[in-house]
C-alpha positions, 0 to 999 in steps of 0.5 A, spaced: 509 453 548 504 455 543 504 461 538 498 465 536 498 463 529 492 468 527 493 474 522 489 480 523 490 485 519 489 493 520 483 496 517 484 499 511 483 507 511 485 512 507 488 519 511 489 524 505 493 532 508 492 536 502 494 533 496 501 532 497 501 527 504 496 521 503 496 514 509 494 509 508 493 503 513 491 496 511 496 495 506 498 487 504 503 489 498 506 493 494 505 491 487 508 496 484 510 504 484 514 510 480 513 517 480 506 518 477 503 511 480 504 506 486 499 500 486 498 496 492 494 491 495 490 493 501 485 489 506 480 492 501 482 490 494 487 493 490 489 501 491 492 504 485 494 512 488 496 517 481 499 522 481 506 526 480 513 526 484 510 521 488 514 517 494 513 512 498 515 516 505 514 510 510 512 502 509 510 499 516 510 492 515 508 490 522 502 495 521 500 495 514 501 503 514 504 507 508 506 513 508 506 517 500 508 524 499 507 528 492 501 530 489 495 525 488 491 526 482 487 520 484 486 514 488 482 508 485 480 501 486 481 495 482 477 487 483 482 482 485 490 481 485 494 484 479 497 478 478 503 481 476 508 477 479 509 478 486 509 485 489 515 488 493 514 485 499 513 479 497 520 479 493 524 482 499 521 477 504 521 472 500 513 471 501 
């Protein structure tokens, strides 16, 4: 029996509603987030959302999908991993 080993992860795209409701899709890890800012890395590099009252509404693991609710004041990216230990993820899961 042979199992398809071949990872292929979701584009990365952003869905911004307003400013209080953002989707993200192509979401590796979550590094790190609280109420004014969540760090994740995506299938295009690391993604750091700032804002306010900020929560994580929904994480699809199957298909990379994050759903944050709250007011976005910014949303940048950074070259490379972080680096800062492993993300939520990877300390769930073990990965």
């Amino acid at each position: 029996m042979a199992y398809d080993t071949d990872f292929n992860p979701a584009p990365h795209r952003l869905t911004l509603d307003g400013r209080d409701k953002l989707t993200v899709s192509g979401v590796e890890d979550v590094e790190r987030f609280d109420e004014n800012e969540i760090v994740m890395n995506t299938t295009d590099g690391v993604l750091i959302v700032s804002g306010e009252n900020l929560h994580i509404g929904k994480l699809s693991l199957d298909g990379g999908e994050l759903h944050v609710d709250g007011r976005v004041d910014a949303l940048s990216y950074e070259d490379g991993a972080t680096g800062r230990g492993g993300g939520l993820l990877s300390r769930l899961f073990g990965g």
